[in-house]
N, C-alpha and C positions, 0 to 999 in steps of 0.2 A: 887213463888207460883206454885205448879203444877197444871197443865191444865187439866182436864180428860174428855171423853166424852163418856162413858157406863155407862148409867143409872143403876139405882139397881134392880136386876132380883124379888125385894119385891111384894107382891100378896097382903101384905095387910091381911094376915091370922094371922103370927107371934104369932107361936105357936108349940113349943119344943117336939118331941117324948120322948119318951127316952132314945136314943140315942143321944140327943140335937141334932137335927134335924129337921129344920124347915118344917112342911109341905105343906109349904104354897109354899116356894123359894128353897128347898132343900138346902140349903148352914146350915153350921154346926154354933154353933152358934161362934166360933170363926174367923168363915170368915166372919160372920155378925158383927163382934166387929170392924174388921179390914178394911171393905170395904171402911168409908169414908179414912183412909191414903193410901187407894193403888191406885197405879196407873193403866191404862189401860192395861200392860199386866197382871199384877197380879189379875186386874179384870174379864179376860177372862180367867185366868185360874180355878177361883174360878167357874165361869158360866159352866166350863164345866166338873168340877167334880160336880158339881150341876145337872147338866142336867145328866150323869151318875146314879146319886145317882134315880135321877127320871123315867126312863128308867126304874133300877131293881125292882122301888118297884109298876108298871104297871102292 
């Protein structure tokens, strides 16, 4: 079983632009499909094209 410990960057909003883009977590909605199988580095790197995506749209 893999181990992980990065929580999911989820706000709790979970709700699609239209670019399926969450407004809530900025993660796209197929990094929200894929979150629970990845592991912690594939979770940081979602987190910080997330954080990117959120940064632009400030």
């Amino acid at each position: 079983m893999m181990e992980v410990s990065i929580a999911t960057p989820c706000t709790g909003v979970c709700t699609l632009n239209k670019e399926k883009i969450c407004i809530g977590c900025f993660r796209t909605n197929t990094e929200i499909a894929q979150w629970r199988a990845s592991n912690d580095d594939v979770r940081r790197e979602i987190i910080v094209r997330a954080n990117e995506r959120k940064a632009a749209n400030q």
